[in-house]
Structure formats: C-alpha cells, structure tokens
C-alpha positions in Angstrom: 0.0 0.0 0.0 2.4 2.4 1.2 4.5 1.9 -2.5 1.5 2.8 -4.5 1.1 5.8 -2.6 4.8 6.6 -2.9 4.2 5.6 -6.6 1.3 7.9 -7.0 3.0 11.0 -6.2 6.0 10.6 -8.1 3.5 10.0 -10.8 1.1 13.6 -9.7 4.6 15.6 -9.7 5.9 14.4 -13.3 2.5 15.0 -14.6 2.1 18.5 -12.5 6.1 19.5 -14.0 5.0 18.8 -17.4 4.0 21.7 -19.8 0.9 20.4 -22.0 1.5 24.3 -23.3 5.0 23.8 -24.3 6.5 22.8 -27.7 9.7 21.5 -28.1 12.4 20.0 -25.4 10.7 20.6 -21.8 13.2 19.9 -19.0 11.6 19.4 -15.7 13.7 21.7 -13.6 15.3 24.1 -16.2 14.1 25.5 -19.6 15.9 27.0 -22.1 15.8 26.3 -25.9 15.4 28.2 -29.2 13.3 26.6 -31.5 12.8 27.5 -35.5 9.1 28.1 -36.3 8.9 29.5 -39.8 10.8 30.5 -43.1 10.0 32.4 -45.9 11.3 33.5 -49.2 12.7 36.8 -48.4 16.2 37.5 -47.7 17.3 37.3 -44.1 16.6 41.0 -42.8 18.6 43.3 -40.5 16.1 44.2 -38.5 14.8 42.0 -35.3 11.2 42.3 -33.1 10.1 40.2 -30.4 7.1 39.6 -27.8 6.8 37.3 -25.0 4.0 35.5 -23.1 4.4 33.9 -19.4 2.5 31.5 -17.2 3.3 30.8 -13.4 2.3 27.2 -12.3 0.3 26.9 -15.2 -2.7 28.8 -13.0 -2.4 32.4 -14.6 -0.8 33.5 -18.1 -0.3 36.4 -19.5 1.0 38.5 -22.8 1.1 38.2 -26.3 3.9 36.4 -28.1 1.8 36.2 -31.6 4.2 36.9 -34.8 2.4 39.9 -35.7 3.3 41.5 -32.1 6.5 40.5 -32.5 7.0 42.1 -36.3 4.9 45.1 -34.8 7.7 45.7 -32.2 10.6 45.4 -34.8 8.8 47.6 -37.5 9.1 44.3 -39.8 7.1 44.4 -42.8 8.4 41.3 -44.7 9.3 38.8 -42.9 11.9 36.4 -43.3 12.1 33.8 -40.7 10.6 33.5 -36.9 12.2 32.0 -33.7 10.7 31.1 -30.9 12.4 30.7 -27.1 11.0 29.0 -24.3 12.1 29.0 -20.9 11.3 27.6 -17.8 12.1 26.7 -13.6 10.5 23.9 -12.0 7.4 24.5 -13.9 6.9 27.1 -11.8 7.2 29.6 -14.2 7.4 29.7 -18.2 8.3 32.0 -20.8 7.6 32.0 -24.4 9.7 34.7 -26.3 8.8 34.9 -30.4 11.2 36.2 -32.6 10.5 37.8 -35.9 13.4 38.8 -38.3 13.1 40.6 -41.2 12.7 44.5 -42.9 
C-alpha cells in the first residue's frame, strides 16, 4: 500500500512538472531552448522584433507572443524567418519569447 502511494505521487509531480503548453524540449527543472518556427522566401533582414507571453504554475498566463506582435515591435514588414524561445524553472514559471526577423 504504502508503495502505491509513494508511486502515486511521483506520478502527480511528473504530470504537474510537465507543460501540455510547451513545444519543443521541456526539461523538468530548467528551460531553455530556441526553436525555429517559420521561413519564408525573403532574404534574411537586418532588423529583429520580439514579444513574449508567461504563465506561473500553469494557473495564470499572460502576454502576447503572436508573430504579428513581434513584427509590430521590430517595425518588420516582410518577414523572413521566426524563432521562438521557451524558458522555464520547475514549472513554476514559463516563458515564451517569439522572434520575428526581417525588414
């Protein structure tokens, strides 16, 4: 009985660590990865925007890391590729940063 229960909690706090939100590697204690999202045909641009969304423990999230917030931020009209960065502690808190680059 007692190993069940043991067993059942290891099992709640995988499950409660991982990040159903999250694309991409997800470590369970630390976070941090940049991930290609999207390419198109125009040359690679000087220019650089970016806009970031957060959750803590998965109970409140906030922001707006869309690609057209991003591109907004950069003054990017055409766009040549997008990036994306999550990061994360403990699932405790989480951090999506997208990155637009372009002219």
């Amino acid at each position: 009985m007692k190993k069940t229960l043991v067993y059942s909690f290891i099992l709640a706090v995988v499950i409660s660590l991982s990040s159903c939100a999250a694309f991409g590697p997800v470590g369970a204690i630390y976070t941090q990865v940049q991930l290609p999202a999207a390419a198109t045909s125009n040359s690679v641009g000087t220019k650089v925007g970016s806009a970031q969304a957060m959750s803590i423990l998965g109970l409140i999230a906030t922001g707006d890391a869309s690609i057209n917030a991003a591109a907004k931020a950069g003054n990017i009209t055409k766009i040549s590729h997008v990036d994306y960065e999550n990061f994360g502690i403990l699932g405790i808190y989480f951090r999506q940063t997208t990155f637009v680059y372009g002219e």
